[in-house]
C-alpha positions in Angstrom: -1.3 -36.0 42.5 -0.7 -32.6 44.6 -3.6 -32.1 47.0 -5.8 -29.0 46.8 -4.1 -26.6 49.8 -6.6 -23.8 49.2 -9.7 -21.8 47.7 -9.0 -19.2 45.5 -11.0 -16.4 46.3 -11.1 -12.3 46.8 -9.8 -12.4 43.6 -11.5 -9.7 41.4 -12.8 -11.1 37.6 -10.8 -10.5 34.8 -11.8 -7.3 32.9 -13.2 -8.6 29.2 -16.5 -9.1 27.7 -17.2 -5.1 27.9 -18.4 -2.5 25.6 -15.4 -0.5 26.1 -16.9 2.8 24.8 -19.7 2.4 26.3 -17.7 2.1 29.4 -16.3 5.1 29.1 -18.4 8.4 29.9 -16.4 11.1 29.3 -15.2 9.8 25.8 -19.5 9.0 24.9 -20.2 12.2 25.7 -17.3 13.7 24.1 -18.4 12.3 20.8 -21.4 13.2 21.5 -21.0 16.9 21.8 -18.9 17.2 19.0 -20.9 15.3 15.8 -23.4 16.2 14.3 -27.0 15.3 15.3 -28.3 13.6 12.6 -25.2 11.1 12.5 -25.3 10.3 16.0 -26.9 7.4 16.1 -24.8 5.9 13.1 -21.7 6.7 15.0 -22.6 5.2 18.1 -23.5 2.1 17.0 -20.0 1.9 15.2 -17.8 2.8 18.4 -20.4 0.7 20.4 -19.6 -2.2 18.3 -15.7 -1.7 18.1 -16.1 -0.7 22.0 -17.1 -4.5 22.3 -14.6 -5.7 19.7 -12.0 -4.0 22.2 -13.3 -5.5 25.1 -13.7 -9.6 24.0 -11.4 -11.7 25.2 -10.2 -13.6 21.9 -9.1 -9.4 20.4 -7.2 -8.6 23.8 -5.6 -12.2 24.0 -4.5 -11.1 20.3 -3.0 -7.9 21.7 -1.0 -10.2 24.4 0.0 -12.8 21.8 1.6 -9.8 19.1 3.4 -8.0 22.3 4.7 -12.1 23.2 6.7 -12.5 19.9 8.3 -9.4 18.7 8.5 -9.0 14.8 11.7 -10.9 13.7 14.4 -9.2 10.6 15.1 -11.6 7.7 17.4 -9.5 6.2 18.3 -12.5 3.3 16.3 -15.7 2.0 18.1 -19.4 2.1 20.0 -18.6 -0.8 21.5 -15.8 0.1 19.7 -13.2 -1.4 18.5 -10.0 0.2 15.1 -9.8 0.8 14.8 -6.9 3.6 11.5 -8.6 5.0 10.1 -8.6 8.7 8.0 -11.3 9.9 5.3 -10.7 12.7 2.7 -12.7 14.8 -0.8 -13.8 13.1 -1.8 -11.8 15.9 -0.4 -9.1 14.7 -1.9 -9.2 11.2 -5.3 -10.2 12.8 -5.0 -6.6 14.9 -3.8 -4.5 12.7 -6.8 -6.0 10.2 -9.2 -4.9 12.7 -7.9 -1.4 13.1 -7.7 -0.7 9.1 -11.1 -2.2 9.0 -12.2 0.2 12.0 -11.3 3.1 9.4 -8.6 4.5 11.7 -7.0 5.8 8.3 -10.6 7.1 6.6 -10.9 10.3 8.8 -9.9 12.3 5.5 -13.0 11.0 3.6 -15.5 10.7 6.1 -18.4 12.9 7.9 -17.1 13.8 11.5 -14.4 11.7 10.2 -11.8 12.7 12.5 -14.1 12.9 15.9 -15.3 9.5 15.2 -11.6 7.9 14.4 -10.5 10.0 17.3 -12.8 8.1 19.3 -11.6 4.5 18.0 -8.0 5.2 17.8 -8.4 5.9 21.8 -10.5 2.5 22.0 -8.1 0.6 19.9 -4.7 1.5 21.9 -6.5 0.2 24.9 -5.9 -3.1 23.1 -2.4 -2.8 21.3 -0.8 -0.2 21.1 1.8 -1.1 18.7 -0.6 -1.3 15.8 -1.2 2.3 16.2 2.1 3.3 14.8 1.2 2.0 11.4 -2.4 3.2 11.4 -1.5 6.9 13.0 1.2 7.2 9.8 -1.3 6.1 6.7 -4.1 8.6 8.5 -1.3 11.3 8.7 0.3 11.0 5.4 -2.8 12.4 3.7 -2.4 15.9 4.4 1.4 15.7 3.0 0.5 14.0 -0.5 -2.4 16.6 -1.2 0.6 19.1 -1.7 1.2 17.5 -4.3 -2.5 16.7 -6.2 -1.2 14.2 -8.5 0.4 11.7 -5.8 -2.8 12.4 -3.6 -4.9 11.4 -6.5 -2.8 8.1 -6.9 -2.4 7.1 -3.1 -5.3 8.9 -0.8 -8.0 6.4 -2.2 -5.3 3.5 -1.1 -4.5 5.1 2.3 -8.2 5.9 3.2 -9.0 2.1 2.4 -10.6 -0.4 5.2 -9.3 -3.0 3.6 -6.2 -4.4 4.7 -3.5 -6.1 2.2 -0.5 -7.3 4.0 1.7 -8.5 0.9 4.5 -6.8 -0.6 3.3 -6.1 -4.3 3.0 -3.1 -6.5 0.4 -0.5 -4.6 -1.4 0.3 -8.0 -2.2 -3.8 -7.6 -3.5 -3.6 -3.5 -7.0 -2.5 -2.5 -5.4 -0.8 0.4 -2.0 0.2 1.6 0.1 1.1 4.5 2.7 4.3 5.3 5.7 4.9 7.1 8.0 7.7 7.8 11.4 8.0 8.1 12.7 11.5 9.1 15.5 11.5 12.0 19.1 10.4 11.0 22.3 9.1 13.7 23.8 12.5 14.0 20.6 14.9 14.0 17.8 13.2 15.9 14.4 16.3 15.6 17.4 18.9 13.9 16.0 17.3 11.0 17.6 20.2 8.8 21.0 18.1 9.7 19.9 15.4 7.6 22.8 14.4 5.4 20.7 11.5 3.0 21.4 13.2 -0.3 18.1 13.3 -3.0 20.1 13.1 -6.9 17.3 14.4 -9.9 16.7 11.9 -12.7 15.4 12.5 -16.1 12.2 12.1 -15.3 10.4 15.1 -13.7 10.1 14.9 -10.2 11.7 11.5 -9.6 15.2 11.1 -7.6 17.5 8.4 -6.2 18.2 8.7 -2.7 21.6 7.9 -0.8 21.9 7.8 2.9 20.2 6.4 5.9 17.3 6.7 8.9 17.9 6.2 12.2 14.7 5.2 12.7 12.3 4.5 10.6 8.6 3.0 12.1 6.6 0.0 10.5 8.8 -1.2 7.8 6.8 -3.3 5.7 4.5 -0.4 4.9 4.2 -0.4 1.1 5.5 3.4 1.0 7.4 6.1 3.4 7.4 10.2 3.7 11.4 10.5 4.0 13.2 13.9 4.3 16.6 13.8 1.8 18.7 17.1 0.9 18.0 18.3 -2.6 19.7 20.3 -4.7 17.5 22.8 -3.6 17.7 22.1 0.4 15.7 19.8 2.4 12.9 18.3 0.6 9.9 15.2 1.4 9.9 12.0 -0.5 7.6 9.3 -1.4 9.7 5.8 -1.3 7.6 3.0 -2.1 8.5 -0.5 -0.8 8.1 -2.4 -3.9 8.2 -0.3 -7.7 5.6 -0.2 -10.3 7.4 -3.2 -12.6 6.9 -5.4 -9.2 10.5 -5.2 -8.4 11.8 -4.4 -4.8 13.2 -0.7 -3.9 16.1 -0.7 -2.8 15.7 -0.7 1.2 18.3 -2.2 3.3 17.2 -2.9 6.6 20.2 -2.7 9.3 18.6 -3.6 12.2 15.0 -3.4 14.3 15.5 -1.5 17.8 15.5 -3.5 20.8 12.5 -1.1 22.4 11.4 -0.5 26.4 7.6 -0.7 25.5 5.8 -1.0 22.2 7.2 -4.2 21.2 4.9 -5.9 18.4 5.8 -2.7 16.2 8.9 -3.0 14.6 11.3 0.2 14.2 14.1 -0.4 11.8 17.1 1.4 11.2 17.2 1.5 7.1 20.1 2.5 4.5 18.8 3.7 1.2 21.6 3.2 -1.5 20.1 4.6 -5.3 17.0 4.4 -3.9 13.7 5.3 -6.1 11.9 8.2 -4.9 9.3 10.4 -5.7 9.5 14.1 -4.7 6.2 15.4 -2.5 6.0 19.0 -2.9 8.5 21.5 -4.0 12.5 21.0 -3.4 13.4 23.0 0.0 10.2 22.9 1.1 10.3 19.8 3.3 9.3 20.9 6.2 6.3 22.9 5.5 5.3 20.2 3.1 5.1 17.5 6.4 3.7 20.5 9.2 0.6 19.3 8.6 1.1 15.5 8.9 3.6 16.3 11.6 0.4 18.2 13.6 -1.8 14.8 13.0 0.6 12.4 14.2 1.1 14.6 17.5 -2.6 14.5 18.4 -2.4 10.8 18.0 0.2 10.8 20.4 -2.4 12.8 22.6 -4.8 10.2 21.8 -2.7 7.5 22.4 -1.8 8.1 25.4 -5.5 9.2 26.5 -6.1 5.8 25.8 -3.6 4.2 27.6 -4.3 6.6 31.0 -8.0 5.3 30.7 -6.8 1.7 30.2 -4.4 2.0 33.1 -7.5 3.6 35.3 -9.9 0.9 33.9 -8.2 -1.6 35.6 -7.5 0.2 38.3 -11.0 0.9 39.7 -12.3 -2.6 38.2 -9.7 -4.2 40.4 -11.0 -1.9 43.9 -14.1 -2.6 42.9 -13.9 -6.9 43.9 -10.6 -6.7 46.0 -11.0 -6.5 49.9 -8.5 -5.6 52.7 -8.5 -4.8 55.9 -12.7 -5.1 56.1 -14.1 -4.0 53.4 -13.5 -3.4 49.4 -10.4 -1.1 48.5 -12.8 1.0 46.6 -14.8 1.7 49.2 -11.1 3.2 51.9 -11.0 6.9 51.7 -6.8 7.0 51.0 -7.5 4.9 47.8 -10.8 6.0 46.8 -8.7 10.0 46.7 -6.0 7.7 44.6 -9.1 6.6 42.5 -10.6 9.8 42.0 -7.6 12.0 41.4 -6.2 9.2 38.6 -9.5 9.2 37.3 -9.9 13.2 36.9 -6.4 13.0 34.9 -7.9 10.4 32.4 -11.3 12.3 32.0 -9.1 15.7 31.5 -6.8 14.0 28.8 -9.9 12.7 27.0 -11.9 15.6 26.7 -8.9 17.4 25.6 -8.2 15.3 22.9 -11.7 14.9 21.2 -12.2 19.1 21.0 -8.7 18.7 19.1 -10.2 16.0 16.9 -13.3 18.2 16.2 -11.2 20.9 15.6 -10.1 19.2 12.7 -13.5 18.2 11.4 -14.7 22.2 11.7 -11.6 22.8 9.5 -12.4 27.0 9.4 -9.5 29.3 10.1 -9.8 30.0 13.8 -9.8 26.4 14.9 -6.9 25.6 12.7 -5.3 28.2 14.1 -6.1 27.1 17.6 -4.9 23.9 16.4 -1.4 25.4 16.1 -0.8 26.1 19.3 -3.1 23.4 21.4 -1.5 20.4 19.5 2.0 20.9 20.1 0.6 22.0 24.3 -1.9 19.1 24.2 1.1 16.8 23.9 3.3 17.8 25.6 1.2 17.6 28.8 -1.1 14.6 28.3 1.7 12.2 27.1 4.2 13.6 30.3 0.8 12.6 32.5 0.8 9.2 31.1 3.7 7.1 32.8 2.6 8.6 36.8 -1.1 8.1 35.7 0.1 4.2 34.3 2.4 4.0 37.3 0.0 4.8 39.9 -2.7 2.5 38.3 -0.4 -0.4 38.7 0.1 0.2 42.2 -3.4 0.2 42.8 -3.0 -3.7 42.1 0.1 -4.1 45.1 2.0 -6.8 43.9 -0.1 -8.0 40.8 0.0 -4.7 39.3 3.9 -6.1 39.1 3.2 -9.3 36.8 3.1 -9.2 33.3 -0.5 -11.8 33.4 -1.8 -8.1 34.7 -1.3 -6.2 31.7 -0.1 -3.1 33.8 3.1 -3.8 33.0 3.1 -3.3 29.2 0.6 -0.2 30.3 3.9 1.4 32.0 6.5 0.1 29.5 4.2 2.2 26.4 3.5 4.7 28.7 6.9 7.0 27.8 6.6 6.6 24.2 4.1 9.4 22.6 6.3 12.2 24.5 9.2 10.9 22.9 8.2 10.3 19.2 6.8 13.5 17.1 9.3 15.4 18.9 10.4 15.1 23.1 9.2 18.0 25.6 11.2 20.3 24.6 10.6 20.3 20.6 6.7 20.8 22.0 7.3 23.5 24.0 9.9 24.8 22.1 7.1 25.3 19.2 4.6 27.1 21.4 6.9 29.5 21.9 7.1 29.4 18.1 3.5 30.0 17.7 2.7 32.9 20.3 5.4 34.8 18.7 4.9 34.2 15.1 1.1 33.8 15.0 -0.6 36.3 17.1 -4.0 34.3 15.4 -3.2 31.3 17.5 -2.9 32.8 20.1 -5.8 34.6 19.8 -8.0 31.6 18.8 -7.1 29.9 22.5 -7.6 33.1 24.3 -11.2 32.8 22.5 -11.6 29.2 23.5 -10.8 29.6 27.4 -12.8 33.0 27.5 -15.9 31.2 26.9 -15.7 30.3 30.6 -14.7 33.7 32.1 -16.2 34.2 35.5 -17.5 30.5 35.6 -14.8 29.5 38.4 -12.4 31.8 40.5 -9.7 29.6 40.5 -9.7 29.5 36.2 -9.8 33.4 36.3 -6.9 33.9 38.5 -4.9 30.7 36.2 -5.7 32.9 33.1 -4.8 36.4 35.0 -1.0 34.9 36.2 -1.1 33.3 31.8 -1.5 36.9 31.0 1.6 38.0 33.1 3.7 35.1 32.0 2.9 35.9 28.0 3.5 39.8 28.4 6.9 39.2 28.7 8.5 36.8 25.8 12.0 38.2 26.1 14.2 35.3 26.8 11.6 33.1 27.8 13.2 29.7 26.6 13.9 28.5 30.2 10.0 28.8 31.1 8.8 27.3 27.9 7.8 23.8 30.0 6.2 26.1 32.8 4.4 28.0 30.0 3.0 25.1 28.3 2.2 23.5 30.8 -0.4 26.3 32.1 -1.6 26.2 28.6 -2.9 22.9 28.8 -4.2 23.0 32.5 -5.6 25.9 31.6 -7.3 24.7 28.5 -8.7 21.6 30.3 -10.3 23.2 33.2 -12.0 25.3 31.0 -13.3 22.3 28.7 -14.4 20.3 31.9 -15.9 23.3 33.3 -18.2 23.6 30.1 -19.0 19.9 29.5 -18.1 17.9 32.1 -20.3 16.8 35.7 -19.7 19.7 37.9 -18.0 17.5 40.4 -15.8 17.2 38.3 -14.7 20.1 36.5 -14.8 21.5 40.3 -12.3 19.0 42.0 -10.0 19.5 38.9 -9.7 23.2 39.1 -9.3 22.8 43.4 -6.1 20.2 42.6 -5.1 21.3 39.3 -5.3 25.2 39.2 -5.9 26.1 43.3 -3.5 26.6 45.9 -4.2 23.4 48.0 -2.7 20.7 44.8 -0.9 18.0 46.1 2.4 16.7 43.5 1.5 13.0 43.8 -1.7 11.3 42.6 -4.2 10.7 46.2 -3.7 14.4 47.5 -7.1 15.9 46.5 -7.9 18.6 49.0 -10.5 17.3 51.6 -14.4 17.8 51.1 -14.6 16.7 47.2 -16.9 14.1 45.9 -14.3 11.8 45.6 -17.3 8.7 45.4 -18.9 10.2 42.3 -15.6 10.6 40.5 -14.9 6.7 41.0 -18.1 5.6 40.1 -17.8 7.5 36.8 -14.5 6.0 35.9 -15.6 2.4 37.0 -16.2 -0.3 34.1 -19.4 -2.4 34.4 -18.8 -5.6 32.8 
């Protein structure tokens, strides 16, 4: 028997048995602010309770255990007949469960129902990330079937469920079902107009077969999928369920499932659809404007998501400060780390606030916040989901060289970190449609101008920001190559304004000196001396 050689000890307590909403500050007062009074109380005790769910240790060993064993593609039974099934981890049944049964797809039907789902899908990604793929599609499906009244009719009450049926079986038979989407093809990636799978007309009105393929296509054992096929009429949106009404399978050939950096417990299939039952959503040619809308949703999720992930990564980060020592004292306590702390911690508290006025946004529903919804979404993430991987990075390093083991959980952190810039459309797409919007939509442009003029004079910094916006957007000619530079103000622009409003003034102050002054530094732990760095840790820490 091996002797003992040593004590274990200046080890800092793993981070579980937490209210993780509680936990978090800015995203309590977030919610907050942006519900109504009278259902405050309801709604805290909801995220309260799912903020504990988050942080037990049986939900996030769940999270490790569906990340652990990928989903696996059984493309044919024993026999020999195709089947087209993918197999996942209990744990990823138990997860997923817990998110439909959160009602992070029942924003639609629900008072505040898109602050408070905001609120849990940000709480939820802290403990698997990969289940959000399924959840973000069902919640953002919605908006495309009320095109067409008789499909919403049919599917919303199924989609809005909290009930979660995993079985492949006729969707008129489940008490709740699941969405995916399937847009981008091999030779068109986002030009989805280059889409080649062709949409034939049946007899039957509104009803087509569908021949082609998608490159990718995202959680598929969903029990239907929003796919865009060229119609006689142009490109066009179509409902494909998994299994038809007479309880026979669709055809839906699964080729492969991609071999991922990050987000491994989701699986993301490349599929061929040959004769293919479909039902049309919306008019033919119309495909795009007929999925804008569930496009726009999907995108804040990505903003959500990765908010989630930043405040995860920065979690950890300060919890691990907090009961590590070196060189004398505790990390959190060394001014070099505690301006690491602090400025990583500002980023998270920025990309949170962000994302919940979005979410209300969508709960006000009149005409000037969906216009500023228009062009905030597609700014909103770009920027937060580029912040993600430094913040996630950073935050690892924090832990030295067990920030670099898997047993951390930084790791997956960094691997997810690139993904919600890439799907919904990369950088440029985002950018690319701001431009869109401040030259086609002078209303969106004047909604934002409305939004950041409600803090005019508040902070110099802000008002000489918004004076050098005002000279970049006076001139739109050729413009293209500044579209990143553009948005990018945009949404530091936006923030500081936000913060200045509703956060501490510690902090909206120390983001405007680093974010919008002259003295920013271009890696994380170069905040300009004589900032209250202490206070800005303290906020961000976790008390377990």
């Amino acid at each position: 028997m091996a002797g003992s050689t040593h004590t274990v000890t200046n080890q800092p307590p793993p981070l579980v048995g937490y209210d993780v909403y509680g936990a978090d500050r800015a995203l309590t007062a977030a919610v907050e602010r942006h519900v109504d009074p009278a259902l405050r109380e309801e709604i805290h005790d909801e995220l309260a309770a799912l903020g504990r769910t988050c942080g037990s240790a049986q939900v996030q060993e769940w999270g490790v255990q569906a990340n652990e064993n990928p989903p696996r593609l059984r493309t044919h039974d024993r026999h020999g007949r195709r089947i087209d099934e993918v197999d996942f981890h209990p744990a990823w049944h138990r997860v997923l469960g817990k998110g439909v049964s959160a009602g992070l797809t029942a924003a639609w039907t629900r008072p505040a129902g898109h602050v408070r789902r905001a609120a849990a899908f940000l709480l939820w990604t802290q403990v698997e990330a990969g289940n959000c793929c399924p959840l973000s599609m069902t919640h953002a499906a919605v908006p495309a079937l009320r095109t067409d009244p008789e499909l919403a009719a049919e599917w919303e009450p199924r989609l809005t469920s909290m009930v979660y049926d995993r079985e492949l079986r006729p969707a008129h038979l489940k008490a709740g079902a699941l969405f995916g989407m399937g847009m981008t093809e091999k030779q068109g990636g986002s030009d989805v107009r280059a889409n080649t799978t062709a949409a034939r007309p049946l007899a039957e009105s509104g009803t087509y077969t569908l021949t082609g393929h998608k490159w990718f296509c995202s959680a598929p054992m969903s029990d239907g999928f929003l796919v865009l096929a060229q119609a006689p009429d142009g490109l066009t949106c179509f409902l494909v369920p998994r299994v038809l009404a007479d309880g026979s399978r669709n055809t839906f050939l699964l080729q492969r499932l991609k071999d991922k950096l990050g987000n491994r417990s989701n699986a993301s299939a490349e599929v061929e659809f040959d004769g293919t039952w479909a039902r049309r959503v919306g008019e033919e040619g119309r495909g795009v404007s007929t999925i804008i809308e569930m496009v726009a949703a999907t995108r804040l999720d990505c903003v959500l998501g990765s908010a989630g992930l930043m405040r995860q990564a920065v979690a950890q980060a300060v919890h691990h400060c907090a009961h590590r020592e070196a060189f004398g004292g505790r990390l959190l306590d060394k001014p070099l780390m505690r301006n690491v702390l602090a400025d990583l911690a500002l980023e998270s508290e920025a990309a949170t606030t962000l994302a919940l006025r979005l979410a209300a946004a969508y709960d006000d529903g009149s005409e000037q916040e969906r216009a500023l919804l228009r062009i905030a979404v597609p700014a909103a993430k770009y920027w937060v989901t580029k912040r993600c991987t430094p913040v996630t990075v950073e935050a690892a390093e924090c832990l030295g060289g067990n920030g670099y083991v898997e047993e951390s959980g930084l790791p997956r952190l960094v691997r997810e970190s690139p993904l919600n810039s890439v799907w919904e459309g990369a950088g440029n797409v985002q950018a690319l449609d701001v431009l869109r919007a401040l030259r086609r939509e002078p209303e969106a442009l004047n909604a934002y101008l409305l939004e950041i003029g409600e803090t005019r004079g508040a902070d110099h910094r802000l008002d000489a920001a918004v004076k050098d916006l005002f000279t970049e957007l006076a001139d739109l000619e050729d413009v293209e190559p500044r579209a990143r530079r553009l948005t990018e103000r945009l949404s530091l622009i936006l923030q500081a304004s936000l913060l200045i409003r509703h956060a501490p003034p510690e902090v909206a102050d120390t983001f405007c000196a680093s974010r919008l002054g002259n003295d920013a530094g271009t890696t994380f732990g170069t905040l300009p001396p004589g900032l209250p760095l202490k206070s800005l840790v303290e906020r961000a820490r976790p008390e377990l």
